[in-house]
C-alpha positions as CSV (number, residue, x, y, z in Angstrom):
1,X,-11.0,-10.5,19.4
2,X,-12.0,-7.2,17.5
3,X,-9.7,-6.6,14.3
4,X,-8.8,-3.1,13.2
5,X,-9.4,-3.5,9.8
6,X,-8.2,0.1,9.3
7,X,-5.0,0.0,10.6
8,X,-4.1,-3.5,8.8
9,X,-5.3,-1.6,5.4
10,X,-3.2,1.5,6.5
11,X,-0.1,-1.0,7.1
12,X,-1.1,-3.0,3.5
13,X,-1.4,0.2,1.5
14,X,2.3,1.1,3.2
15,X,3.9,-2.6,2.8
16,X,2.7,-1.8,-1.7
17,X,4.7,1.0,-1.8
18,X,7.8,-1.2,-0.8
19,X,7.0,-3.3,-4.0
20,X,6.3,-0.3,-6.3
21,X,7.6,-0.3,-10.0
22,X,6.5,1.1,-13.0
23,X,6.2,3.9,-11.6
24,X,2.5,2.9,-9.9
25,X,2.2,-0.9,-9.7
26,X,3.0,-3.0,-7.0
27,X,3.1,-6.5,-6.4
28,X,-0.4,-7.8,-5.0
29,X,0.8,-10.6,-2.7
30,X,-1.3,-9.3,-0.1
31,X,-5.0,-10.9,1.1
32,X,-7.5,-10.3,-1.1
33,X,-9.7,-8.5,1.6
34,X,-7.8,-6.2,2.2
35,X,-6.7,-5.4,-1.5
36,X,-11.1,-5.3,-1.8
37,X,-11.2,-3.0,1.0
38,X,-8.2,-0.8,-0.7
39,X,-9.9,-0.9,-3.5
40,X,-13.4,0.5,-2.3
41,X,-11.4,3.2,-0.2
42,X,-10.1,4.4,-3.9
43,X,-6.5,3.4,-2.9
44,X,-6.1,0.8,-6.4
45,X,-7.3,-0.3,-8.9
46,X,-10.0,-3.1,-9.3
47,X,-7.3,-6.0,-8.0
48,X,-9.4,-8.8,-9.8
49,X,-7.2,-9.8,-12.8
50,X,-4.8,-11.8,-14.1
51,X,-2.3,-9.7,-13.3
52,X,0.1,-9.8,-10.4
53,X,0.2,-6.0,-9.7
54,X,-2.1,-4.0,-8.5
55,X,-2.4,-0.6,-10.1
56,X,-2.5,2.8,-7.6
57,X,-4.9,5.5,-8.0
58,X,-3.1,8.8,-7.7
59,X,-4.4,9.1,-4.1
60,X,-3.2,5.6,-3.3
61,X,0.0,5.8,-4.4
62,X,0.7,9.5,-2.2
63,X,-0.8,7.9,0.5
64,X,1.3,4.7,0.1
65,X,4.5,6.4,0.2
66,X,3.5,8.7,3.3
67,X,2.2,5.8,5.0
68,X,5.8,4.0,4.4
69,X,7.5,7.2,5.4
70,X,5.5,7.0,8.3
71,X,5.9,3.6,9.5
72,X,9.1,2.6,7.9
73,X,11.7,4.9,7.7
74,X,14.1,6.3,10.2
75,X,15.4,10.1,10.4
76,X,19.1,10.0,8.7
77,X,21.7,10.1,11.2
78,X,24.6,12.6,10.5
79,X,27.9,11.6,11.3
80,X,30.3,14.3,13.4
């Protein structure tokens, strides 16, 4: 079976943005290829640390947060 490597780094980079704090860390509980492959696409910061976050780029963390939109939101229903 052929993995879409881009679409699980699209979901990833969305999946962050639900753990964001500090205005541009999130919580880097995720598998380190795809936080490697994030990393090389410019997404984050070098995730090899001691730290537990990860640190967005400014393109990463726009990204992130359309990607969440994207995937994980629903319009807002008005009530009549």
């Amino acid at each position: 079976m052929k993995i879409n490597t881009d679409a699980i780094d699209e979901a990833a980079l969305a999946l962050l943005y639900l753990t964001l704090h500090d205005r541009f860390r999130a919580w880097k509980g995720l598998d380190w290829d795809v936080l490697n492959r994030l990393y090389e696409k410019g997404f984050i910061c070098d995730p090899v640390n001691k730290t537990k976050s990860v640190v967005f780029t400014d393109d990463g963390l726009r990204e992130s947060e359309r990607l969440f939109k994207q995937h994980f939101t629903v319009p807002d229903q008005d009530c009549q």
